[in-house]
ROZABA-112481 format. One record per residue: x, y, z of N, C-alpha, C, O in turn. Coordinates in nm, 2 decimals. Each point is the difference from the previous one (the first is absolute). Last residue first. Layout:
<<X,Y,Z>,<X,Y,Z>,<X,Y,Z>,<X,Y,Z>>,
...
//
This chain:
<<14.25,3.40,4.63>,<0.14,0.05,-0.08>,<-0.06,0.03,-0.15>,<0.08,0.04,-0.08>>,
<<-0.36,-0.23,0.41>,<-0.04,0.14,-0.02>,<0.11,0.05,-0.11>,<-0.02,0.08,-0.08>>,
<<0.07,-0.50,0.31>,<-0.09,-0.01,-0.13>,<-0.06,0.15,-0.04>,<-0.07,0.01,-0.10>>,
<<0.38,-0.09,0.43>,<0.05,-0.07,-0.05>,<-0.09,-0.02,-0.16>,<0.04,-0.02,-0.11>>,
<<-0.19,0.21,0.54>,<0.09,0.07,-0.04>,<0.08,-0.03,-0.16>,<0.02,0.09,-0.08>>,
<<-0.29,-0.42,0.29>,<-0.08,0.14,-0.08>,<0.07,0.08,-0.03>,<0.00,0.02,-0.12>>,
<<0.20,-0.37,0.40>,<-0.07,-0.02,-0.14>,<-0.06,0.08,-0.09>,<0.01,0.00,-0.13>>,
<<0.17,0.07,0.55>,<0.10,0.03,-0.09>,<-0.06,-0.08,-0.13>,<0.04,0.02,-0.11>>,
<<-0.33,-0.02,0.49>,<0.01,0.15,-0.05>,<0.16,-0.01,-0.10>,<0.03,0.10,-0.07>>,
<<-0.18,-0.53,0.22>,<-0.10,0.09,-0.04>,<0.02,0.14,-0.08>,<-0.03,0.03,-0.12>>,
<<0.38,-0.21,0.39>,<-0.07,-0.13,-0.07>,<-0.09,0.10,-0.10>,<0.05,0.09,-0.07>>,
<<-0.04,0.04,0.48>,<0.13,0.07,-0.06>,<-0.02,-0.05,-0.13>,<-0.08,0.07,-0.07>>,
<<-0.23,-0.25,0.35>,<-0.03,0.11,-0.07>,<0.11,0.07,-0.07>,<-0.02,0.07,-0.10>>,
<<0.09,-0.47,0.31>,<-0.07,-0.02,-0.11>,<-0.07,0.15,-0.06>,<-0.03,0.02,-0.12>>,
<<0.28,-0.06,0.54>,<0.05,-0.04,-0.13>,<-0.02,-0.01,-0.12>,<0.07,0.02,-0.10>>,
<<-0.28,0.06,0.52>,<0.11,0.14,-0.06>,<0.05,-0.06,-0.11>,<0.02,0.07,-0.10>>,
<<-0.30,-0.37,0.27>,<-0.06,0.07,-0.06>,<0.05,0.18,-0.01>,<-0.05,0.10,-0.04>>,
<<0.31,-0.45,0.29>,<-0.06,-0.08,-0.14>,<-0.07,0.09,-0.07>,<0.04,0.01,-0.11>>,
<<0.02,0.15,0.54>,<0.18,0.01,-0.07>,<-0.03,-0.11,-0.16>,<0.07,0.02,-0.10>>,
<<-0.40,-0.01,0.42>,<-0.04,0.13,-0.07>,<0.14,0.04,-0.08>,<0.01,0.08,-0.09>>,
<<-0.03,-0.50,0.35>,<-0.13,0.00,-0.10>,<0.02,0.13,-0.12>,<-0.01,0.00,-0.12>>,
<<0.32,-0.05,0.55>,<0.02,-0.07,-0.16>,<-0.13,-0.01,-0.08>,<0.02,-0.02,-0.12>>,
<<0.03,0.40,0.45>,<-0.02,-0.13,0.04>,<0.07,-0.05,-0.18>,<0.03,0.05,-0.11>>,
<<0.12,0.50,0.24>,<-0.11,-0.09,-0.06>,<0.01,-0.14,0.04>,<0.12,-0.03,0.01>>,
<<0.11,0.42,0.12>,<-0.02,-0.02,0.07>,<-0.14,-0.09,-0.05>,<-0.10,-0.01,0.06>>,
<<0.46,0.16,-0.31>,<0.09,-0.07,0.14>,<-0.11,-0.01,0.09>,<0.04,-0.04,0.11>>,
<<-0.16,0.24,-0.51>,<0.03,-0.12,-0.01>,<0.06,-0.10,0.11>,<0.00,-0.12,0.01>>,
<<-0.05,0.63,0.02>,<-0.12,-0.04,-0.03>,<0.01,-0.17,0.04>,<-0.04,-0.06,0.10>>,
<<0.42,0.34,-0.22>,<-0.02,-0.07,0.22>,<-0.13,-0.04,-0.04>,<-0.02,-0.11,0.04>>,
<<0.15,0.21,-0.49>,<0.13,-0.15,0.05>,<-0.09,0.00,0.19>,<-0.03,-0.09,0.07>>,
<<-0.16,0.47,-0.31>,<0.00,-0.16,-0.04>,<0.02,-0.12,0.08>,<-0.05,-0.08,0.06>>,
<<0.23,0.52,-0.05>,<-0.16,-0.04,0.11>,<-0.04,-0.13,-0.07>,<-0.03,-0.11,0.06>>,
<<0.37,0.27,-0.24>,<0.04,-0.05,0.11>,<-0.09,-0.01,0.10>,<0.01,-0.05,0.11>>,
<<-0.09,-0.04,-0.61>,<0.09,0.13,0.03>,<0.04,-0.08,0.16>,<0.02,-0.12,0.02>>,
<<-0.32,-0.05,-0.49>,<0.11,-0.02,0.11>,<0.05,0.12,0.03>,<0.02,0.09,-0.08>>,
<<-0.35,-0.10,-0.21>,<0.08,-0.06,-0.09>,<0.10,-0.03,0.11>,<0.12,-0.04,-0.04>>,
<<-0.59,0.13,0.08>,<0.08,0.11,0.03>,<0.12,-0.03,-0.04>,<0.04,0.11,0.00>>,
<<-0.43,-0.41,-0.01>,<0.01,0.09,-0.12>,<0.09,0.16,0.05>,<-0.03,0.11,-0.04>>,
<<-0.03,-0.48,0.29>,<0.09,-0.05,-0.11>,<-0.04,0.15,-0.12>,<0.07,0.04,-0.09>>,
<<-0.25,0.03,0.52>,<0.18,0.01,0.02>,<0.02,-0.10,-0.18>,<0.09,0.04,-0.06>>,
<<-0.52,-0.05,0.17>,<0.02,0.17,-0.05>,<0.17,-0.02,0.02>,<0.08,0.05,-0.08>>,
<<-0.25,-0.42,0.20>,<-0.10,0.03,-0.15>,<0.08,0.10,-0.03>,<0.06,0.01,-0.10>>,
<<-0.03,-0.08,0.56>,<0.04,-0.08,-0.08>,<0.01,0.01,-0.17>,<0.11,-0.02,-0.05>>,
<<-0.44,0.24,0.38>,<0.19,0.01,0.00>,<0.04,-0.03,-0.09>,<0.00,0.08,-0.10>>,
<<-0.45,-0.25,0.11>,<0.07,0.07,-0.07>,<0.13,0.08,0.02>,<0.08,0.03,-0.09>>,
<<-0.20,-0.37,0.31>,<0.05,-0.05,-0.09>,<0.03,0.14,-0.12>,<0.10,0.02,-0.08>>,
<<-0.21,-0.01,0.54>,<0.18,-0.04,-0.04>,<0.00,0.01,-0.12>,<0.09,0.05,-0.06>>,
<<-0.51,-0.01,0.24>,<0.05,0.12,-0.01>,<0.13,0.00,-0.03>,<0.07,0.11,-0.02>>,
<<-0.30,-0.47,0.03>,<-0.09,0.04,-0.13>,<0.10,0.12,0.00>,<0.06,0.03,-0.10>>,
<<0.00,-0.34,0.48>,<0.07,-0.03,-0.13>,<-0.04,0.12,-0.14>,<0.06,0.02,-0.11>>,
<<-0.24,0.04,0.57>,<0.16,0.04,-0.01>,<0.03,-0.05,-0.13>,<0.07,0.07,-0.07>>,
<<-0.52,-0.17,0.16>,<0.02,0.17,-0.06>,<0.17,0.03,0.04>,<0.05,0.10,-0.04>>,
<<-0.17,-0.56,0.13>,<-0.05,0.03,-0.17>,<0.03,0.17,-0.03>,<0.04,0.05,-0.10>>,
<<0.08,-0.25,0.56>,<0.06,-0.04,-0.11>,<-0.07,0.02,-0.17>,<0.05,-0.02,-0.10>>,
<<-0.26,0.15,0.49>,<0.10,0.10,0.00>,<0.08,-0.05,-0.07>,<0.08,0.08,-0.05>>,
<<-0.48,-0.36,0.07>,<0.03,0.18,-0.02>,<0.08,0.02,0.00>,<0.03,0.02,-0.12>>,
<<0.02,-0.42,0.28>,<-0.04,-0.02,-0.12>,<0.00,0.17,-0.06>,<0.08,0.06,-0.06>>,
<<-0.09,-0.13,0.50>,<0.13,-0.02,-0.09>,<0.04,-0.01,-0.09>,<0.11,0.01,-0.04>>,
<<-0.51,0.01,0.25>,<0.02,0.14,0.02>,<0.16,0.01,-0.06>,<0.06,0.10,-0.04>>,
<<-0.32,-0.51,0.08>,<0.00,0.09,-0.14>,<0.02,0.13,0.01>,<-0.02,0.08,-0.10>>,
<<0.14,-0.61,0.25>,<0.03,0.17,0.06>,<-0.02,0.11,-0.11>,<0.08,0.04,-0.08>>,
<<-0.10,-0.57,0.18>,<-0.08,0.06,0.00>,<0.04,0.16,0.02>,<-0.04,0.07,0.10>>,
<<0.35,-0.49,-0.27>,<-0.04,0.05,0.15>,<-0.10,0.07,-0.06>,<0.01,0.00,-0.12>>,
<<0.20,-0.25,-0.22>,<-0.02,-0.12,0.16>,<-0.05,0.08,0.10>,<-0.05,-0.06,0.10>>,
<<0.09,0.30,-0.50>,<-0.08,-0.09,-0.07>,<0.01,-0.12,0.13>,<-0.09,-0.09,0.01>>,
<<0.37,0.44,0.03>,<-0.11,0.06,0.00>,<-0.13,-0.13,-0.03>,<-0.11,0.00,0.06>>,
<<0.57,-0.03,-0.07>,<-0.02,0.04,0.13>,<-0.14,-0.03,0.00>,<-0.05,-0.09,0.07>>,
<<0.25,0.07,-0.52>,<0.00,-0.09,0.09>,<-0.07,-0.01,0.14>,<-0.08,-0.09,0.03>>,
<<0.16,0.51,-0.20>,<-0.09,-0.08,-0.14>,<-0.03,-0.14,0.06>,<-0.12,-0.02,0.04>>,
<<0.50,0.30,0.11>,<-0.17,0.03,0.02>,<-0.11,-0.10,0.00>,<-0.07,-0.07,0.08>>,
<<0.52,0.04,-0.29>,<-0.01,-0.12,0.17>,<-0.14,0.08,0.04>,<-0.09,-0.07,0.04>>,
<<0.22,0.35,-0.43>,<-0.05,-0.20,0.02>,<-0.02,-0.07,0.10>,<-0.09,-0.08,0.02>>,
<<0.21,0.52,0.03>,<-0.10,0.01,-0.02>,<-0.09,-0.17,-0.07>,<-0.11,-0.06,0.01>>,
<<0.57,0.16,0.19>,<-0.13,0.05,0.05>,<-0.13,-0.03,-0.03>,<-0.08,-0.04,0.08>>,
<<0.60,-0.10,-0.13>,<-0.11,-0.03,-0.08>,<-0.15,0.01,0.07>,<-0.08,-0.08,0.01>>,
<<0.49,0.22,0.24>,<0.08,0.00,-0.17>,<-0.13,-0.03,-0.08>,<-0.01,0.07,-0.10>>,
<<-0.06,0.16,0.54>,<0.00,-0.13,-0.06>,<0.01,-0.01,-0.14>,<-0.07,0.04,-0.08>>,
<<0.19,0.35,0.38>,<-0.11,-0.09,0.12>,<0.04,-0.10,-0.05>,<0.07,-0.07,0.06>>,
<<0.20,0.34,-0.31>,<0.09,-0.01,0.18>,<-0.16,-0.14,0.07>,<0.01,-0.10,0.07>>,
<<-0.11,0.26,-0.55>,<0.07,-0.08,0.05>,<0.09,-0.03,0.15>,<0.03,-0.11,0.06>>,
<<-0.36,0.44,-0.14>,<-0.06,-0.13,-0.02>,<0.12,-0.11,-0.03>,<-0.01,-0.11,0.06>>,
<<-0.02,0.63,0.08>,<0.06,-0.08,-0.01>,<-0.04,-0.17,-0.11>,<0.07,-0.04,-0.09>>,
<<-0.35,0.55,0.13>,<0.06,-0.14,0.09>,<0.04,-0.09,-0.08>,<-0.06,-0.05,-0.09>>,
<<-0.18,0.45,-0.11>,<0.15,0.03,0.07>,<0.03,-0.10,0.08>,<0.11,0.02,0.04>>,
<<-0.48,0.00,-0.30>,<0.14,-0.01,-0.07>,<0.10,0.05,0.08>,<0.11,0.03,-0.03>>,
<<-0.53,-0.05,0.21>,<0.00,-0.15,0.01>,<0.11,0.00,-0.11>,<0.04,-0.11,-0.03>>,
<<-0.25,0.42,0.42>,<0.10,0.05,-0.13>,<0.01,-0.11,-0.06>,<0.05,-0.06,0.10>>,
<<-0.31,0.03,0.26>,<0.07,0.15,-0.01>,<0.01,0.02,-0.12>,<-0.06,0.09,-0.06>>,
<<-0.09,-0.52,0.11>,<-0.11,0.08,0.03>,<0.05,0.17,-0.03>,<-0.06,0.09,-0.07>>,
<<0.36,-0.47,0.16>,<-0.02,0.01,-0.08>,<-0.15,0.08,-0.10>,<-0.01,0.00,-0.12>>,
<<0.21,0.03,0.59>,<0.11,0.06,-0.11>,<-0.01,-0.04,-0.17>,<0.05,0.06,-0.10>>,
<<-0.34,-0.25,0.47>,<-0.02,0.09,0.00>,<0.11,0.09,-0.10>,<-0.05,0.08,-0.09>>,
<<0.09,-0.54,0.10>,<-0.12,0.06,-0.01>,<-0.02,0.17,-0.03>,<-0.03,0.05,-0.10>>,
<<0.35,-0.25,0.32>,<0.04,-0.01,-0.14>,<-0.11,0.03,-0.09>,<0.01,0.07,-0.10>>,
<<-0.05,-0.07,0.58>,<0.13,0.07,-0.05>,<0.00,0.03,-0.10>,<0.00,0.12,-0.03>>,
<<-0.28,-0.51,0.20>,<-0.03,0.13,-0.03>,<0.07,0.15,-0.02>,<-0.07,0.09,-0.05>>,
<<0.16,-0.62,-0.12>,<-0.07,0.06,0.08>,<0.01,0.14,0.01>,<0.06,0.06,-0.09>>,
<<0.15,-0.40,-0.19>,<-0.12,0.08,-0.08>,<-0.05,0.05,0.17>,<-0.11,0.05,-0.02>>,
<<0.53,-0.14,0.05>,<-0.02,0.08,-0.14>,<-0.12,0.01,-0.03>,<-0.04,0.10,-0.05>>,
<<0.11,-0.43,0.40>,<0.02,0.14,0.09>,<0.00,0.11,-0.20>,<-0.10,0.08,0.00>>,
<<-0.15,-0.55,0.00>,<0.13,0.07,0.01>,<0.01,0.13,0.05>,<-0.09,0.08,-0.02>>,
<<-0.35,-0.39,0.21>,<0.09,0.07,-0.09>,<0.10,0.08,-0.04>,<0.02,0.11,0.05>>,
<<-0.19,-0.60,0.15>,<0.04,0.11,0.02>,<0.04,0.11,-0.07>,<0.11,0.00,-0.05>>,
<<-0.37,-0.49,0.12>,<0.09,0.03,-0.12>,<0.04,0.16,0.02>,<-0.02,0.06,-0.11>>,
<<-0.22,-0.49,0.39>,<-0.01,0.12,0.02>,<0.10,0.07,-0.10>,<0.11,0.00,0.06>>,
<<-0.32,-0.51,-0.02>,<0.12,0.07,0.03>,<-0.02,0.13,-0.05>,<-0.03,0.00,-0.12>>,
<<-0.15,-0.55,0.10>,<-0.05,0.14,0.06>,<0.13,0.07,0.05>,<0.08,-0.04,0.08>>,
<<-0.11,-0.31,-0.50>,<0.08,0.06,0.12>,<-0.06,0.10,0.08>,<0.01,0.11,-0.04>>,
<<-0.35,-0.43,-0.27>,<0.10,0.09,-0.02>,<0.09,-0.01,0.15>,<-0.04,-0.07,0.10>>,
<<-0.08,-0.37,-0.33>,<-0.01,0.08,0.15>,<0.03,0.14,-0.02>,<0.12,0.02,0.00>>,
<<0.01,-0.29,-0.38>,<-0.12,-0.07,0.03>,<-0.07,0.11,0.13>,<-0.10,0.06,-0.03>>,
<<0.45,0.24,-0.20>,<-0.02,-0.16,0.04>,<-0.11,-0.04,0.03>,<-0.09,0.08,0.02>>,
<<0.17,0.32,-0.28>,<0.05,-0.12,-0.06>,<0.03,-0.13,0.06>,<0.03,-0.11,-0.05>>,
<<-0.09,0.65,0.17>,<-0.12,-0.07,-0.13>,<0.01,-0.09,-0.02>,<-0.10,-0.03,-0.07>>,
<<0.39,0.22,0.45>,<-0.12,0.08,0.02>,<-0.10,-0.10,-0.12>,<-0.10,-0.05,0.04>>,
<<0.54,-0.06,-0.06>,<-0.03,-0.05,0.13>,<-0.18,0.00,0.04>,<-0.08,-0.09,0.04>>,
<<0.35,0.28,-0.46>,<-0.03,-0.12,0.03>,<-0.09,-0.07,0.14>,<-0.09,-0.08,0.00>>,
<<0.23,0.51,0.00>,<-0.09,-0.01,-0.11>,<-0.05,-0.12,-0.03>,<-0.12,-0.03,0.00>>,
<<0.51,0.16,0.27>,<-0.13,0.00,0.08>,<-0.11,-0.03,-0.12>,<-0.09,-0.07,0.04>>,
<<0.49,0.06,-0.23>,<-0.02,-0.11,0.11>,<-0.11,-0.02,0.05>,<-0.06,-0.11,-0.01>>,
<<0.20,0.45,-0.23>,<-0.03,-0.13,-0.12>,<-0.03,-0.08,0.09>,<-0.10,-0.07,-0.02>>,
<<0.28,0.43,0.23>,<-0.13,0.07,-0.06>,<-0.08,-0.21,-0.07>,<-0.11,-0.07,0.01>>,
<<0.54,0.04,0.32>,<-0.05,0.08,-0.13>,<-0.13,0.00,0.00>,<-0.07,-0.07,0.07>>,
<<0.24,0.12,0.45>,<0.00,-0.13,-0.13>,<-0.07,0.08,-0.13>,<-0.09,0.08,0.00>>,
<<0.19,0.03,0.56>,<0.06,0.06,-0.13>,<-0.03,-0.09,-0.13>,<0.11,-0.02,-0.05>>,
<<-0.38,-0.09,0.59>,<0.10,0.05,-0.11>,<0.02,0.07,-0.15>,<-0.09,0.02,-0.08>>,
<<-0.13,-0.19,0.62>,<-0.03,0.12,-0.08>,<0.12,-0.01,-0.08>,<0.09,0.05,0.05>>,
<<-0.37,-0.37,0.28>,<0.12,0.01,-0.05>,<-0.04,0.12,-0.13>,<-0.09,0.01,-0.08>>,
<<-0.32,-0.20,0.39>,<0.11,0.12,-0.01>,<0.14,0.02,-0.02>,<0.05,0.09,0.07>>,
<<-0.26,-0.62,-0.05>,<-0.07,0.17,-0.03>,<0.06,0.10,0.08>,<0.07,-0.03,0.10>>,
<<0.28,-0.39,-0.30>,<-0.11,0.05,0.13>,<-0.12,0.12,-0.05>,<0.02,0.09,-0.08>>,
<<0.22,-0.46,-0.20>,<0.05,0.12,0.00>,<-0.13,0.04,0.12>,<-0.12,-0.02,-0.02>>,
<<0.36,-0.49,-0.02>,<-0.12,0.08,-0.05>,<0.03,0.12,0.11>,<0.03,0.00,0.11>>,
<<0.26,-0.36,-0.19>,<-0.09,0.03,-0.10>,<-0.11,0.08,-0.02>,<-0.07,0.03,-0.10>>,
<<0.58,0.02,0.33>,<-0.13,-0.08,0.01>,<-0.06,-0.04,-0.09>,<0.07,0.00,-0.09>>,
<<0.32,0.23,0.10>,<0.01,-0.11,-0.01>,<-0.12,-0.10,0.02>,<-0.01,-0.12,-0.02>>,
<<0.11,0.66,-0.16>,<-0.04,-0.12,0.14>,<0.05,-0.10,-0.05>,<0.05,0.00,-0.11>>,
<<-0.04,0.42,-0.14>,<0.12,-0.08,0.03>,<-0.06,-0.09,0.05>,<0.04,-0.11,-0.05>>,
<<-0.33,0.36,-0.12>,<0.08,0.08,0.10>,<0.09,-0.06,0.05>,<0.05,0.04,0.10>>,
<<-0.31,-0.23,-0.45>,<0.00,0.14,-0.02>,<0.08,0.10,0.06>,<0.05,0.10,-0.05>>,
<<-0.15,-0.60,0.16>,<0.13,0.04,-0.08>,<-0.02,0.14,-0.06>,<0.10,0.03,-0.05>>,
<<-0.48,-0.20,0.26>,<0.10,-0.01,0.13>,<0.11,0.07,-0.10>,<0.03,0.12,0.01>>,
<<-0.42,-0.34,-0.17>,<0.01,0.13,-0.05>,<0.14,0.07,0.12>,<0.04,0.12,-0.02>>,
<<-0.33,-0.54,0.06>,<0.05,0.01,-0.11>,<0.09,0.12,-0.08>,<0.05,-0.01,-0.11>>,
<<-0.50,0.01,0.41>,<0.10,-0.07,0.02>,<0.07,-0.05,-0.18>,<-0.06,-0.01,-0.11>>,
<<-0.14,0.46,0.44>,<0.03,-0.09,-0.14>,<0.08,-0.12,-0.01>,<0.12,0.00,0.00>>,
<<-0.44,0.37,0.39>,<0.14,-0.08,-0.05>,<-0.05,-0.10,-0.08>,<-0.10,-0.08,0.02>>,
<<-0.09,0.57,-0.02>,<-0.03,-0.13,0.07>,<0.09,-0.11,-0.02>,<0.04,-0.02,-0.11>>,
<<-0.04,0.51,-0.03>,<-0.07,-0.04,0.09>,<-0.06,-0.10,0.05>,<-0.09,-0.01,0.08>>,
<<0.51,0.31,-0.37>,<-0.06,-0.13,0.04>,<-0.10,-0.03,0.09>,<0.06,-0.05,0.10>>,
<<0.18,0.50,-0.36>,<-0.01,-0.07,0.13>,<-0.12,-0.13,-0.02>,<-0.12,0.01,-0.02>>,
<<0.46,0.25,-0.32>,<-0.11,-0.02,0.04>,<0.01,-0.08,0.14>,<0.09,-0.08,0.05>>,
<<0.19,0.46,-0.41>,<-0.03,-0.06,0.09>,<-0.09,-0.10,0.06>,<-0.04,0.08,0.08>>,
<<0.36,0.06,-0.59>,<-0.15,0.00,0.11>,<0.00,-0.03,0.17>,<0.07,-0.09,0.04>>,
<<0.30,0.13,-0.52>,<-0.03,-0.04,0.12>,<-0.12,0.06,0.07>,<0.02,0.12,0.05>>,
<<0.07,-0.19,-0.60>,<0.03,0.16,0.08>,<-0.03,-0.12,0.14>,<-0.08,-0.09,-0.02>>,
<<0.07,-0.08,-0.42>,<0.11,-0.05,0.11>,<0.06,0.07,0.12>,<0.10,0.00,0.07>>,
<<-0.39,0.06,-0.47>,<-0.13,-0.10,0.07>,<0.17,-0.03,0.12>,<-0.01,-0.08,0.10>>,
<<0.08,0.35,-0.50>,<-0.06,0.09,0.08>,<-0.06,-0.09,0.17>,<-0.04,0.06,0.11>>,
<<0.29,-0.23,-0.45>,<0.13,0.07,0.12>,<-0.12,0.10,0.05>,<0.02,0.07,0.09>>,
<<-0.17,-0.39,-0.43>,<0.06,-0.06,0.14>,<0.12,0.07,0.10>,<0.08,-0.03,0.09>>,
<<-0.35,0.20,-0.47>,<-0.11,-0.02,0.11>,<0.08,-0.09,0.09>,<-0.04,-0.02,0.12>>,
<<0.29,0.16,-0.45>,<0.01,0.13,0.05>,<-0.15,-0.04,0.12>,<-0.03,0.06,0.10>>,
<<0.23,-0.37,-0.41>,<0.08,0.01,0.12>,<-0.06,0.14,0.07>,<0.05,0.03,0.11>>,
<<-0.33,-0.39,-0.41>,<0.04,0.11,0.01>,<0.10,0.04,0.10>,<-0.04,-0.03,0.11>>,
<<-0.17,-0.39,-0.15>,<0.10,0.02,-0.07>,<0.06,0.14,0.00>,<0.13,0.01,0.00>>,
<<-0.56,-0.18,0.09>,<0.05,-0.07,0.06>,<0.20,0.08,0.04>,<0.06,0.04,0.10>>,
<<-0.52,0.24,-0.21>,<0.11,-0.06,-0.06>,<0.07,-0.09,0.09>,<0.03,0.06,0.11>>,
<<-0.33,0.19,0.11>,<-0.02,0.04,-0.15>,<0.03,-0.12,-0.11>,<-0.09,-0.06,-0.07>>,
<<-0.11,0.01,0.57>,<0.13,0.01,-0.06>,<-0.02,0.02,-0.15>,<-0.08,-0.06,-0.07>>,
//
């Protein structure tokens, strides 16, 4: 975790996960409503990113449990991000992509996910870069409609940026 406090790592860390359970937990029943105490092996559920993370680094016992990957980073998205990686959406997949990445990545092993997240961000970013220095138009504005919040912070700061110079060239 970055920052305790930062809200933008606690709306990235509150993306839902899947994981399956492979051995029953006792204590752990209220995840899925039960009333029991203890969560059976192969119960498969929806629980925060923050959750499983705990679960997976932070008890005495780790949780043996299977952490599934989001349908956004699988292979669809993948691959569309391989195509063309400024032309997908990234918000419709996940308002904070590329952070909840970041997160993802550092609990799962997936470096072929790891790739296509470093050469999609490098090729947004210059997008990105180059639309602030286009002063806005209407490819802009759909450009931005299809940026994560990371890259919507670093549209920012380049606008930021580039009206400073402008501003000091005067």
């Amino acid at each position: 975790m970055e920052d305790y406090y930062d809200i933008d790592s606690i709306l990235a860390e509150d993306q839902n996960v899947k994981c399956v359970f492979q051995k029953n937990i006792p204590g752990l029943a209220w995840l899925e409503g039960g009333h029991d105490d203890t969560l059976k092996a192969g119960s498969r559920l929806d629980i925060p990113f923050w959750l499983a993370r705990e679960l997976v680094e932070h008890m005495e016992d780790t949780v043996p449990m299977d952490i599934e990957t989001p349908e956004f980073f699988g292979p669809k998205v993948r691959n569309a991000l391989r195509a063309d990686a400024t032309t997908v959406d990234l918000t419709k997949q996940c308002p904070n992509f590329f952070r909840f990445g970041t997160f993802y990545l550092q609990l799962v092993d997936d470096m072929a996910l790891s790739g296509v997240m470093e050469t999609a961000f490098k090729a947004r970013l210059q997008m990105t870069m180059d639309h602030t220095q286009s002063g806005g138009n209407s490819n802009t504005t759909d450009y931005l409609n299809r940026l994560d919040e990371t890259e919507r912070e670093l549209y920012k700061a380049g606008m930021e940026s580039s009206a400073s110079i402008h501003q000091w060239n005067q």
